[in-house]
C-alpha positions in Angstrom: 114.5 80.4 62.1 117.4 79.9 60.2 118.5 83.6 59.1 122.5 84.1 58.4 124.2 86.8 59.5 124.7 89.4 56.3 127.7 89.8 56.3 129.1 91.0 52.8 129.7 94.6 53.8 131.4 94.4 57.2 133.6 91.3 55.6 133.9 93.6 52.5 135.3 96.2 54.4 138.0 94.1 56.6 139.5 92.7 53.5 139.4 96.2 52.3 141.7 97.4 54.8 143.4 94.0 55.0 144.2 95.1 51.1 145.4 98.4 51.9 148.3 97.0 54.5 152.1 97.3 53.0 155.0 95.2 53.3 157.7 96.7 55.4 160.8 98.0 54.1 162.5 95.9 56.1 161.5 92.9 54.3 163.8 94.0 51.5 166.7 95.6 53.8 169.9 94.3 54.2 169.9 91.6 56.8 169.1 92.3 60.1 171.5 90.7 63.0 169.5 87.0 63.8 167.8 87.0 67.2 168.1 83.7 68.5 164.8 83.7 70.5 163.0 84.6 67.0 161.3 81.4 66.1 160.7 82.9 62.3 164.3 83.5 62.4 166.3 86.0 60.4 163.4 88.4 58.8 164.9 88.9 55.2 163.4 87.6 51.6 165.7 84.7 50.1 167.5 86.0 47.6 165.8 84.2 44.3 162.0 85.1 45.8 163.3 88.7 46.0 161.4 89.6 42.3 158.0 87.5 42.5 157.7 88.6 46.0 158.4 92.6 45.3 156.4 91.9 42.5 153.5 90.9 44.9 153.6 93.9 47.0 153.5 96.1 43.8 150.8 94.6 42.6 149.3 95.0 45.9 149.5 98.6 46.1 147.8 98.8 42.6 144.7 96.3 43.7 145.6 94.3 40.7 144.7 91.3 42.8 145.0 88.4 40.1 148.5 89.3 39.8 149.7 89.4 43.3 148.3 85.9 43.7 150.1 85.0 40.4 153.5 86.4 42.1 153.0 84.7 45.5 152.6 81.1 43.4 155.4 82.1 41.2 157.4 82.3 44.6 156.0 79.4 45.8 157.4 77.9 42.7 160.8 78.9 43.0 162.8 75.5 43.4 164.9 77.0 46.8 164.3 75.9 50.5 162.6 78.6 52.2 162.7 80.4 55.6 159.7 80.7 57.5 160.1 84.5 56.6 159.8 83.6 53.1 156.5 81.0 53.6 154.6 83.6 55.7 154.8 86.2 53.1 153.9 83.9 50.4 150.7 82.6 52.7 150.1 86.7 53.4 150.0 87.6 49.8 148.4 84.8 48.6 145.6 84.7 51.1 144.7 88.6 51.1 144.7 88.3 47.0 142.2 85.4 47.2 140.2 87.2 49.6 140.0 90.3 47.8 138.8 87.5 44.5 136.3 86.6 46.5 137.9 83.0 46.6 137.1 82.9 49.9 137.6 79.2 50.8 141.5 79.2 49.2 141.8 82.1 51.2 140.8 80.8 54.8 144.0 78.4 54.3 146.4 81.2 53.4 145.2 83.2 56.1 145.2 80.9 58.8 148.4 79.7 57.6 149.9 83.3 58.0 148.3 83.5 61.4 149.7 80.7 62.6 153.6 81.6 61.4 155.7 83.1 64.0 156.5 86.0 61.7 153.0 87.2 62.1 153.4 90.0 64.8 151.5 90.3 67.7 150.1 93.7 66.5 148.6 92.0 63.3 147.1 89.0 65.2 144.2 90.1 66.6 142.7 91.7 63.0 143.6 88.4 61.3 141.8 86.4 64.0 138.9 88.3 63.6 139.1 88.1 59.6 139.1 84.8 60.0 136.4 84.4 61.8 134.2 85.8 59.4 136.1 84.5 56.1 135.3 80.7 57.8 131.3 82.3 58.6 131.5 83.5 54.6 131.9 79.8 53.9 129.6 78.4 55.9 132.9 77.0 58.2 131.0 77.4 61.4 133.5 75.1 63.1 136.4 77.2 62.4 134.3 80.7 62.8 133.4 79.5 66.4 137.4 78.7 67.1 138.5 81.8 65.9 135.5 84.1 66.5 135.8 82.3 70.4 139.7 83.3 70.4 138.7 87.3 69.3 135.8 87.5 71.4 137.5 86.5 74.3 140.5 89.4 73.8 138.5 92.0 72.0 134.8 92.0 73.4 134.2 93.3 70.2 130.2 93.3 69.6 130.8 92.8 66.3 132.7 89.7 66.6 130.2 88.5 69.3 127.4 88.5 66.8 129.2 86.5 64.6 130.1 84.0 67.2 127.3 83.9 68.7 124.9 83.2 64.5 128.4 80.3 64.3 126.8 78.6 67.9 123.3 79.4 66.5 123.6 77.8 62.8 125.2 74.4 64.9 122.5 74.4 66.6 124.6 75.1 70.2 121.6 77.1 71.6 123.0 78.0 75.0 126.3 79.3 73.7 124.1 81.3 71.4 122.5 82.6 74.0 125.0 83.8 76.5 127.4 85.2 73.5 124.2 87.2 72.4 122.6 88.5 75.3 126.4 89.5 76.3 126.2 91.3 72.9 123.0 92.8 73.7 124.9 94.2 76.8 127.7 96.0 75.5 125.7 97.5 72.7 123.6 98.9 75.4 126.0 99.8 77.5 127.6 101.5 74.7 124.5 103.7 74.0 123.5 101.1 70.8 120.3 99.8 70.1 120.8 95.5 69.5 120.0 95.1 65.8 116.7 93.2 65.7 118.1 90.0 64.2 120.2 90.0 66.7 116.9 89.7 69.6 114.9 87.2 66.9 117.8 84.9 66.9 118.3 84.9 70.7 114.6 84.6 71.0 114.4 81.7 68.6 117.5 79.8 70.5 115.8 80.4 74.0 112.6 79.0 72.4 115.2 76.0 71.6 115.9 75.6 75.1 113.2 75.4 76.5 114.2 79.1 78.5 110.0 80.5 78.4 111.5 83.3 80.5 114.2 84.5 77.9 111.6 83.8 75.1 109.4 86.5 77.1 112.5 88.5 77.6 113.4 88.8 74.0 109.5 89.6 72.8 109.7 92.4 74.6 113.2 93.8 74.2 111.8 93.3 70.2 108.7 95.4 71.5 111.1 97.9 73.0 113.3 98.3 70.0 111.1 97.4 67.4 107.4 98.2 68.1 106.0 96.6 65.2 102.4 95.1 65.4 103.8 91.5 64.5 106.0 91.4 68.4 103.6 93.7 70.0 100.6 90.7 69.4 102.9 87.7 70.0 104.1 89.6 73.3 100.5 90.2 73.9 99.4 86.6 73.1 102.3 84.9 75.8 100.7 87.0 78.1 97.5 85.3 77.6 98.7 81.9 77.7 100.4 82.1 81.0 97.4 84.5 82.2 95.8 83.4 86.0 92.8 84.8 86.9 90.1 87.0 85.4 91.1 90.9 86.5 94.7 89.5 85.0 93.2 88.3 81.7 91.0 91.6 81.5 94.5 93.9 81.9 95.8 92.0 79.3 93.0 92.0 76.7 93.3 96.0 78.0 96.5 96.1 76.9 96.2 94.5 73.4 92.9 96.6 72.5 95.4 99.8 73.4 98.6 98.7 71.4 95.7 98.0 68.4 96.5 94.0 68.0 93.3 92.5 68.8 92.3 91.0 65.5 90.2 87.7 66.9 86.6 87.4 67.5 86.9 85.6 70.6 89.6 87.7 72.4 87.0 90.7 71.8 84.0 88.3 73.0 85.6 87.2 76.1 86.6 91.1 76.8 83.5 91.6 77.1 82.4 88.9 79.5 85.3 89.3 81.4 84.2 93.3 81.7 80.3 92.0 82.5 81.6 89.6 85.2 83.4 92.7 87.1 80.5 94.7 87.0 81.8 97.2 83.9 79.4 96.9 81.2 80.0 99.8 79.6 83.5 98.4 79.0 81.6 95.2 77.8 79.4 97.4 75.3 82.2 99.4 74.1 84.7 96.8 73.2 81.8 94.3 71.1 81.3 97.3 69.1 84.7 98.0 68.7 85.0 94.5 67.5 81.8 95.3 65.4 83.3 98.0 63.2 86.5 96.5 62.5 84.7 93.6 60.9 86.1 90.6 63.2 82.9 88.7 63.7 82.7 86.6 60.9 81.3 83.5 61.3 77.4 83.3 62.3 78.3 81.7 65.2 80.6 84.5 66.2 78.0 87.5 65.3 75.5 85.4 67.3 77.5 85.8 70.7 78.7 89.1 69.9 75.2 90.2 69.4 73.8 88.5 72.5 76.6 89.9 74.3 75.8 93.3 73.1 72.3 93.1 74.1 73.0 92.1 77.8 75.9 95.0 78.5 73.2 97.9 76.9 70.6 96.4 79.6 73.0 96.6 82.2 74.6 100.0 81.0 71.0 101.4 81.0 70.4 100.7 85.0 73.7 101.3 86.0 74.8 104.3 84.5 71.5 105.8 85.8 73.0 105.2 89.6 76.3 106.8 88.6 75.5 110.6 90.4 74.5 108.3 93.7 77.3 106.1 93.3 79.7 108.5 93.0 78.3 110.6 95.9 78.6 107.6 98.2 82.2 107.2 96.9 83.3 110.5 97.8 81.4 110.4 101.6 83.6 107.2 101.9 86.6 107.6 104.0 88.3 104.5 101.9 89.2 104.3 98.1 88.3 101.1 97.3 84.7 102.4 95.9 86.2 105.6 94.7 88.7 103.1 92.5 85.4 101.0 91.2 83.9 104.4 90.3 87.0 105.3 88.0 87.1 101.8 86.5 82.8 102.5 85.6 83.7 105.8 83.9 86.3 104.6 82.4 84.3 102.2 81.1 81.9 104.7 79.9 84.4 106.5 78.1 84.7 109.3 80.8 88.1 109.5 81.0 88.3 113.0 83.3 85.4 111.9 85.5 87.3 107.9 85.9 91.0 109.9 86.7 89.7 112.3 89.4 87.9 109.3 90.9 90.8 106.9 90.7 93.3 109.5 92.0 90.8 110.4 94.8 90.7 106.7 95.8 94.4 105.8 95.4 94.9 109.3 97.4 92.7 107.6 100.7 93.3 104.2 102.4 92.0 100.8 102.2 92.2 100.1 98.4 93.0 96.6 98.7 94.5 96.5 95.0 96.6 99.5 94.6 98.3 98.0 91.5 95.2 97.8 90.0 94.0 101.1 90.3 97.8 102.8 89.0 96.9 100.4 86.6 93.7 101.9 85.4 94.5 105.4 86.7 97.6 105.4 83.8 95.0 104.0 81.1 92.6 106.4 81.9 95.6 108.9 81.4 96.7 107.7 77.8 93.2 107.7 76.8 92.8 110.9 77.8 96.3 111.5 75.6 98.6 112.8 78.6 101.0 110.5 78.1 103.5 111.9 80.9 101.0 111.6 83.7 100.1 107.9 82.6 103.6 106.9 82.4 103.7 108.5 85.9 101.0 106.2 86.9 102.3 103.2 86.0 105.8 103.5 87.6 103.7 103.3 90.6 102.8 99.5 89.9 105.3 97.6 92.1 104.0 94.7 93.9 101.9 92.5 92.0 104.3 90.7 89.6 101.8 90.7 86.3 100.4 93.7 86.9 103.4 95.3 86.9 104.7 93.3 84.1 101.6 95.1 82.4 102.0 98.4 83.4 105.9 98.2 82.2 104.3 97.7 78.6 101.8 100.5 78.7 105.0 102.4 79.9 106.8 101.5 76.7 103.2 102.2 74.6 103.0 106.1 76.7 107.0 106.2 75.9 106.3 106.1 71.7 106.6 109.1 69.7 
């Protein structure tokens, strides 16, 4: 990923402003008394740059920006020693004139030349530091745009001038920089009560996946999915769960979760659904998610219709003998002073598509003792929930997933899925 900060509006804008400042009066009063600890020393025009110069700021207040860079270089041209009073007004005029051209490049040197003068006032140098900053990131000076967007940052935490730090370290390919600048961005916006724009979270996700970071890459897929729930971050969130996936009732939570946030879209993840569903003993689940996969057209290839359809034939035989022991089953479960069989009841009607039946069996279960996984069961418990379209009791039921680190990395995601509008 290589995308550059836009910034032609919020540059726009500072130079705008920048444009709209005035010269003091004082510039053409009558000398002031000379303070010797003033390095710029006595702050009065020379007398001979008195016209091209008053001509500048006219021409300034009119926006007639070809013409106050003609005045400042007609006062540079004036054959008279002069003051650093004198150069830092010739730099100033010059510079914002250029800048408002669009000449950004002649600019950066005016501007940086003004900063640097110790005429510039202390009031005026933060603005100018940050102007330069993004005139040097305009012009693809990323050196300079670090230096000064470094030197604002540091005094201003602005957000604004963090992002455009932290694109500088990005674009030079100084990952970790980009990274803590960006994720301290990320901070402050939030903090703030501002959403991080989703560039923002691409390009920290893209310079964590430069170093190496697989724990910030994860980070930033789902602060996109949190953000931004678009199909495209929902899926690769999805698939990094997948690949770092350790054992089967893991893998089947996942798959769970990408058939409920609608990015399933390979033959195989719906084929080994379904045997992971058979191997736990829920082949209505099994059935259910082949023919799921059936209707949206995913098995393609011969090879692939050949296992779905074996598949399919061996979770209808099971469905047919076990659904018939449901009413004994579920009997049993409730006689049962532990939950563990009430929680395996749920997870079969559940499977069936029962979704009343599998909560009142998975809350009776979680309600009694000895359910040796209850992260699985809040787990199921809130799916059952957002099938059944309550999403306040399902994000109840997964805030109780706490223990088990995947699960409840799951369960945070079906939180942000029940949390959608």
């Amino acid at each position: 990923m290589r995308d550059r900060l836009n910034v032609s509006s919020k540059l726009g804008t500072a130079i705008a402003v920048m444009g709209l400042l005035g010269m003091t009066s004082a510039a053409f009063a009558a000398e002031p008394a000379a303070d010797p600890t003033d390095a710029c020393g006595v702050r009065k025009m020379s007398k001979k740059l008195e016209k091209p110069l008053s001509s500048a700021q006219d021409a300034r207040g009119t926006k007639n920006w070809q013409q106050m860079l003609d005045k400042a270089n007609e006062a540079e041209a004036v054959a008279v020693p002069k003051t650093p009073y004198d150069e830092f007004w010739i730099h100033e005029f010059r510079g914002i004139a250029n800048a408002n051209l669009k000449q950004y490049a002649e600019a950066l040197k005016d501007l940086e030349a003004a900063l640097a003068s110790p005429c510039m006032t202390e009031t005026d140098k933060p603005g100018r530091t940050k102007l330069i900053a993004q005139v040097a990131y305009q012009v693809k000076d990323y050196p300079k745009a670090i230096e000064f967007g470094k030197r604002s940052y540091e005094t201003s935490a602005d957000p604004d001038m963090g992002i455009y730090l932290g694109n500088s370290y990005y674009i030079q390919n100084d990952f970790e920089n980009a990274v803590k600048v960006l994720k301290d961005v990320v901070v402050k916006l939030k903090a703030a009560g501002k959403s991080p724009d989703e560039q923002t979270l691409r390009i920290i996700q893209s310079a964590c996946y430069n170093v190496k970071d697989n724990d910030c890459v994860a980070e930033q897929m789902e602060q996109l999915v949190v953000h931004y729930p678009k199909p495209n971050y929902w899926q690769d969130l999805t698939n990094s769960l997948l690949r770092v996936s350790k054992n089967d009732k893991e893998l089947l939570n996942i798959l769970r979760l990408a058939d409920g946030v609608d990015v399933m879209n390979e033959a195989s993840q719906y084929t080994e659904m379904a045997q992971l569903a058979m191997g736990q003993g829920l082949p209505g689940e099994a059935q259910s998610i082949i023919e799921k996969g059936t209707t949206k057209g995913v098995f393609k290839e011969a090879r692939e219709k050949g296992i779905a359809t074996r598949l399919l034939s061996e979770a209808k035989t099971a469905v047919e003998l076990d659904k018939s022991t449901l009413p004994k089953q579920d009997a049993a479960a409730r006689a049962k002073t532990t939950g563990d069989s009430d929680v395996k009841l749920g997870a079969a009607y559940l499977s069936y598509g029962e979704n009343d039946k599998a909560i009142e069996a998975l809350q009776r279960g979680i309600g009694k003792s000895g359910v040796k996984n209850p992260d699985e069961a809040g787990l199921l418990l809130g799916i059952a929930y957002m099938r059944a379209n309550k999403k306040a009791e399902a994000a109840t039921a997964f805030g109780t997933v706490n223990k088990d680190p995947a699960l409840t990395r799951i369960a945070k995601l079906w939180l942000l899925k029940a949390g959608e509008a």
